[in-house]
C-alpha positions in Angstrom: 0.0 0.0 0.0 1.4 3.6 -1.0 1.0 5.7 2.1 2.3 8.8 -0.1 -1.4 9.0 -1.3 -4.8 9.1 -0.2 -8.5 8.4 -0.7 -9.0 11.3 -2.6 -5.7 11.1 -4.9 -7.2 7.8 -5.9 -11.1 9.0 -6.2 -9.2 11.4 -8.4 -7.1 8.7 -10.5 -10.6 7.1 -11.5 -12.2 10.0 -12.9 -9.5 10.9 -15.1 -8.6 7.6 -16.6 -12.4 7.8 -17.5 -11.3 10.6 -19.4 -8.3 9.0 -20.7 -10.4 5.9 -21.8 -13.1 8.0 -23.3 -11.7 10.9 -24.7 -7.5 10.5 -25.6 -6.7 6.4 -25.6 -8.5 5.5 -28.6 -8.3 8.7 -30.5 -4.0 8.9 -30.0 -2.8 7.1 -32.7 -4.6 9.4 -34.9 -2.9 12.5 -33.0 -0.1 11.1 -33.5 0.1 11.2 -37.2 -1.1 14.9 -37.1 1.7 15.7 -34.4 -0.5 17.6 -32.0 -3.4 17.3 -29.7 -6.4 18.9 -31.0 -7.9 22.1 -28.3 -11.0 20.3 -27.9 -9.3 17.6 -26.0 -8.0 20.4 -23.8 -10.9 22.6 -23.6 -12.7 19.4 -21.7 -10.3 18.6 -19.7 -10.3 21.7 -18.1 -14.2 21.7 -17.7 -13.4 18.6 -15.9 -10.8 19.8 -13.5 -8.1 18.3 -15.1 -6.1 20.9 -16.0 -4.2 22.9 -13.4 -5.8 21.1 -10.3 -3.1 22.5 -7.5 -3.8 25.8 -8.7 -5.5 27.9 -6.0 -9.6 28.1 -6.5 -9.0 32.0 -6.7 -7.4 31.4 -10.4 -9.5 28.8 -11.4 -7.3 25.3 -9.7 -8.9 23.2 -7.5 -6.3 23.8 -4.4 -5.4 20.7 -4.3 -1.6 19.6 -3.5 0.7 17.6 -5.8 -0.8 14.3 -5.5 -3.5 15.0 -8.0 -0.9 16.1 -10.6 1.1 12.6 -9.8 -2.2 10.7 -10.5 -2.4 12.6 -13.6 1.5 11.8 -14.7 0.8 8.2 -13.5 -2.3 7.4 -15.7 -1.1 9.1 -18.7 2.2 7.0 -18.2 -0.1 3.8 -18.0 -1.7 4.3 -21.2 1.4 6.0 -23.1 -1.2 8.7 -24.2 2.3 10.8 -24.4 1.0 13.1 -26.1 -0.8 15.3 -23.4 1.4 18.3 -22.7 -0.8 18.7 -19.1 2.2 18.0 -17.2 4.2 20.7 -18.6 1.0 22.8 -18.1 -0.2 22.0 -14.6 3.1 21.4 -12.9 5.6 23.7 -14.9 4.0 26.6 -16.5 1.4 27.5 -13.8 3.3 27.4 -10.9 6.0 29.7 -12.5 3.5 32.2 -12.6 1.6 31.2 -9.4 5.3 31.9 -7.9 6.8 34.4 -9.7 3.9 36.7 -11.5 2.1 39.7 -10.2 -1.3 39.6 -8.9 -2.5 41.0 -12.6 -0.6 38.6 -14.4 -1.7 35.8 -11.8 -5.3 36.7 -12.8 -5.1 37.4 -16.4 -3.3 33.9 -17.1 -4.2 31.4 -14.4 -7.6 31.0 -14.8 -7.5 30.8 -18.4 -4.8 27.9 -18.6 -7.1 26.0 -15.5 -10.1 26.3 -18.4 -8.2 25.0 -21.6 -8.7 28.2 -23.6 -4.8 28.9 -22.9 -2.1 26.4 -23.4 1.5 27.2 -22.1 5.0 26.7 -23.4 7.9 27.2 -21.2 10.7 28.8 -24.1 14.3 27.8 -22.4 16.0 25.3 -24.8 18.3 26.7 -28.1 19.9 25.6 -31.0 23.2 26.1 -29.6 22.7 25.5 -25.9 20.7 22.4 -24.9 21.2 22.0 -21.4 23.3 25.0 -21.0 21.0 27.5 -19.7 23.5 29.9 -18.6 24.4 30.2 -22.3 21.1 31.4 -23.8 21.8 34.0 -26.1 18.1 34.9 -26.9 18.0 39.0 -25.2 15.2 41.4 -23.6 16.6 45.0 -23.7 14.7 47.5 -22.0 13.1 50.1 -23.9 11.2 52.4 -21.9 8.3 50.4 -19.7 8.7 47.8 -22.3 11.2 44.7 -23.5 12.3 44.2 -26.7 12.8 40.4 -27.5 14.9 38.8 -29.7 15.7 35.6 -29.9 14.8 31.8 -31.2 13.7 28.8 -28.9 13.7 25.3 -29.9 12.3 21.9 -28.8 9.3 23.7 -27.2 6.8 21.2 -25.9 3.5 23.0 -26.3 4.4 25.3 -29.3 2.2 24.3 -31.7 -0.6 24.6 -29.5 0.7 27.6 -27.4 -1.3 30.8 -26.9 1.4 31.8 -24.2 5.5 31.7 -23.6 7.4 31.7 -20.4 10.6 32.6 -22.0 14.1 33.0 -20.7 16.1 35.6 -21.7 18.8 37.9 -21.1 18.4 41.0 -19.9 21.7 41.6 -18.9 24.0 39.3 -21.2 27.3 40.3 -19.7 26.2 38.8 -16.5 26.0 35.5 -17.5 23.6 33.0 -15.6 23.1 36.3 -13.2 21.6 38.1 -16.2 18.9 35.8 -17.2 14.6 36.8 -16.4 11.5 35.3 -17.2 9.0 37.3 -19.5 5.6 36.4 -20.6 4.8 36.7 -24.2 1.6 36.0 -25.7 1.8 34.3 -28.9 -0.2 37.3 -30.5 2.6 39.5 -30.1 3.7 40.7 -32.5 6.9 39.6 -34.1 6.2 36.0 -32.2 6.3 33.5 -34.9 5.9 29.6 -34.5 8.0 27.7 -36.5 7.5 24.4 -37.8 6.5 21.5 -35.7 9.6 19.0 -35.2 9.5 15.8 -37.0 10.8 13.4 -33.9 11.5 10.0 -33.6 9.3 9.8 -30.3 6.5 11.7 -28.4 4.6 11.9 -31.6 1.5 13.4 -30.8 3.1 15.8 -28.4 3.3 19.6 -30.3 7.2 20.4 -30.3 8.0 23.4 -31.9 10.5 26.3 -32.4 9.8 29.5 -31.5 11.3 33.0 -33.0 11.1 36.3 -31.6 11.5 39.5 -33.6 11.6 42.1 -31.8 8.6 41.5 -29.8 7.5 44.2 -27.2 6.0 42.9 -24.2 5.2 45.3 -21.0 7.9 45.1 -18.3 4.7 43.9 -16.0 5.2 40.7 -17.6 8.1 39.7 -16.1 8.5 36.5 -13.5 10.0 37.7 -10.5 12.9 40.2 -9.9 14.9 41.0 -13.1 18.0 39.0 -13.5 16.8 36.4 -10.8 15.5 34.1 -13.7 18.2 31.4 -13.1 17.6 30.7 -9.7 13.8 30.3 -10.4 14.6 28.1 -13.1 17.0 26.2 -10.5 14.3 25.7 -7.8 11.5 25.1 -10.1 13.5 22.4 -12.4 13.6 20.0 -8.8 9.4 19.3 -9.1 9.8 19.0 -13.1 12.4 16.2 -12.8 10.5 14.6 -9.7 7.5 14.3 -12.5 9.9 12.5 -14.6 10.7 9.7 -12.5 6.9 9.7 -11.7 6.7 9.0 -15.4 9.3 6.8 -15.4 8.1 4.7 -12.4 4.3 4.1 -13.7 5.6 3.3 -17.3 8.0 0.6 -15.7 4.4 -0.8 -13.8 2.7 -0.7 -16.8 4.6 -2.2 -19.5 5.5 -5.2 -17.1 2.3 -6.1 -16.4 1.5 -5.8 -19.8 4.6 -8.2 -20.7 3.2 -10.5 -18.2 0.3 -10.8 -19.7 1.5 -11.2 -23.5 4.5 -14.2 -22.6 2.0 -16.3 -20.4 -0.3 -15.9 -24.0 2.3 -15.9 -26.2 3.6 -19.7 -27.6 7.1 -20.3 -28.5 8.9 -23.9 -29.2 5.1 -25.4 -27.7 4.7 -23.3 -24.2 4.4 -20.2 -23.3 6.9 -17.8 -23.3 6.5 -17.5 -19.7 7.6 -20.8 -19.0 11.2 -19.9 -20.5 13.6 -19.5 -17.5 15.3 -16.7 -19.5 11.9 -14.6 -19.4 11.0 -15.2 -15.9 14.3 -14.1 -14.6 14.0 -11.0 -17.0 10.2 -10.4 -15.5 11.9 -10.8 -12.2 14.4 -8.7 -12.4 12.5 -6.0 -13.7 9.6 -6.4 -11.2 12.7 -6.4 -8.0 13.6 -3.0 -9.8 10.7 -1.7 -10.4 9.6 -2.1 -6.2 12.7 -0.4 -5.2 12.5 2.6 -8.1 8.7 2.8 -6.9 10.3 3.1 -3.0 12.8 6.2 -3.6 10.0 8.1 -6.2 7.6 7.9 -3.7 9.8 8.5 -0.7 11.2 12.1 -2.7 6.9 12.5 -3.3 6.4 12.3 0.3 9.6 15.0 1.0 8.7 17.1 -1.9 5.1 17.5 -0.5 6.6 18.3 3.1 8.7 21.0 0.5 11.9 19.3 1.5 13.1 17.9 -1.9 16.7 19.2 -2.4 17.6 19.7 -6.1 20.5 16.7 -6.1 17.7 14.3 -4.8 15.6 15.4 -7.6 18.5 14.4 -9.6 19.0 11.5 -8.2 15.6 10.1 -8.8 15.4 11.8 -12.5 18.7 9.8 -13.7 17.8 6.3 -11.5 14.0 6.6 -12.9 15.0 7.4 -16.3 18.1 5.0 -16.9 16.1 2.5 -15.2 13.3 3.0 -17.3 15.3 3.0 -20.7 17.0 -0.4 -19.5 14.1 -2.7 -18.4 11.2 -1.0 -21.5 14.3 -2.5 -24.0 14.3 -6.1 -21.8 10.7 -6.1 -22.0 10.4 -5.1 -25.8 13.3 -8.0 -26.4 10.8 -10.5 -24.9 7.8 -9.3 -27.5 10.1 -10.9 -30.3 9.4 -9.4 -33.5 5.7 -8.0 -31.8 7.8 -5.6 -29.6 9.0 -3.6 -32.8 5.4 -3.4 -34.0 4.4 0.1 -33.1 0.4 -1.5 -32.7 2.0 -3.0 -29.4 2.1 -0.7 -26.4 5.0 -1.7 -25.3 7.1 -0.3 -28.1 5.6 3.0 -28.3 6.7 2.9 -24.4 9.9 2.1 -25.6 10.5 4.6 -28.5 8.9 7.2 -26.4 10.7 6.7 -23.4 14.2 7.5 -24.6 13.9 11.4 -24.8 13.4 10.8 -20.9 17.3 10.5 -20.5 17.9 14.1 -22.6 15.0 16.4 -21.5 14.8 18.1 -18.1 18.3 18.3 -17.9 20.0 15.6 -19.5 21.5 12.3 -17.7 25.0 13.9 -17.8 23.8 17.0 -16.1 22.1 14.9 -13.3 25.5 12.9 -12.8 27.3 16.7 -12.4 24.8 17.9 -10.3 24.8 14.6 -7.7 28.9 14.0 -8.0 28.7 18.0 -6.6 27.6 16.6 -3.5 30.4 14.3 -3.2 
């Protein structure tokens, strides 16, 4: 039994794989060849909660604390319905602002994204840079009681779809990493442009787009926080974003091997099932063993990051072990699929395909390793 959890969390969980099942699950495939998830599917998930749900009932959230956003994380893991960018929504672009904005921005933003009729990007990543944040070259000079942005983002989860942009930028580039702020810009500004959505080997139905700013004038009012403070923001807020990864990576892991169960004790191979080989209950062994202990750290840094004790190396820690993990025991499981697990009809090997990203995003694997051997 989890004890990281409760009653609710779980009353929760049912209602939104009802959604899932009815509304995303068997309409996915077909996002996937468009590359995006259509606004509709947004629009009712926020008329049914699901969308910002630890957001404050004064901007539209239902108050509730991170639990509901790890049943969320959890269910879409389950089903592999990757393309859903509510994670990035509920539990990386709202609580920048929650944190960070102004009372006006707070209102004019929050409630929206809670309804659907805004979708969020958070604008970080560049061509040149990758997980170097402190070498963003995109700029916001000050003009007046305005910014002037120029700049170009890539691998923006969201852009397609986005109405709205968290970007980083620097508004003081000789400072480095201590000259870096967070602006909102609306999409409709102008000189925003959305470039073309990213042909990826993974993720497919999840909107990934660059992002180009000419020039764009936004109001200093729309800035996150102090000026110049953006990387420390970006530090602190990065710890929940990798937690949700592990999260991710945990529930996929749970998933997949139950679903691998299943298939080798129907699956016939040499005149028994392919459960019966010793190889594949020692790989079904292994993985489950794993799997518990994984499931004991993620929800042991759940239960400290809801107490808002979750240091950022821990956050690493879990990120790297949850997503290594998860890369090694989604190939074992494809391998025992035979030529099934590189049909992408079977589950298991969209879990697979989609699952490697997980070791590059949110810092990548390398990063976590410099951030934990820091600690040393």
């Amino acid at each position: 039994m989890r004890t990281v959890l409760t009653t609710d969390h779980e009353m929760f969980r049912d209602q939104f794989r009802r959604f899932l099942l009815e509304h995303v699950v068997p309409f996915h495939h077909d996002f996937e060849k468009q590359g995006f998830v259509p606004r509709e599917i947004w629009l009712e998930a926020g008329k049914l909660g699901f969308l910002c749900p630890t957001m404050p009932d004064e901007f539209g959230g239902a108050g509730g604390d991170f639990g509901f956003s790890v049943v969320m994380i959890e269910e879409i893991a389950r089903y592999n319905v990757t393309g859903l960018g509510f994670t990035l929504q509920n539990d990386v672009a709202a609580p920048y602002i929650l944190d960070y904005g102004t009372e006006d921005l707070k209102r004019t933003w929050l409630p929206r994204m809670a309804e659907g009729s805004v979708i969020a990007a958070l604008a970080l990543t560049e061509p040149g840079t990758g997980s170097d944040l402190k070498a963003i070259t995109t700029t916001a000079r000050r003009e007046g009681d305005e910014y002037v942005i120029s700049g170009g983002k890539t691998f923006i989860t969201n852009g397609y779809n986005c109405n709205l942009a968290i970007v980083a930028c620097k508004t003081a580039p000789e400072l480095g990493r201590k000259g870096i702020s967070l602006i909102l810009v609306p999409t409709a500004a102008k000189g925003f442009e959305k470039g073309r959505k990213l042909d990826k080997i993974g993720l497919l139905a999840q909107d990934t787009s660059e992002l180009f700013f000419n020039e764009v004038r936004v109001p200093v009012s729309n800035r996150l926080g102090q000026e110049n403070a953006g990387f420390g923001y970006l530090m602190h807020q990065l710890a929940q974003e990798r937690l949700t990864q592990a999260v991710r990576a945990a529930a996929c892991i749970e998933a997949m091997l139950e679903e691998t169960v299943r298939y080798t004790r129907e699956r016939k191979a040499f005149g028994q099932p392919v459960f019966d080989f010793q190889n594949t209950r020692f790989k079904l062994a292994d993985a489950r063993a794993q799997s518990e202990m994984l499931r004991c750290f993620v929800d042991d840094c759940l239960a400290q990051h809801m107490r808002g004790e979750l240091t950022g190396d821990r956050a690493a820690m879990v990120k790297l072990m949850g997503v290594e993990m998860q890369n090694r025991i989604l190939d074992d499981l494809l391998q025992l699929h035979g030529g099934y697990g590189y049909m992408s009809e079977y589950i298991v090997s969209r879990a697979w395909r989609d699952a490697r990203v997980m070791r590059i995003y949110g810092g990548s694997s390398e990063v976590m390793r410099e951030i934990i051997s820091r600690t040393l």
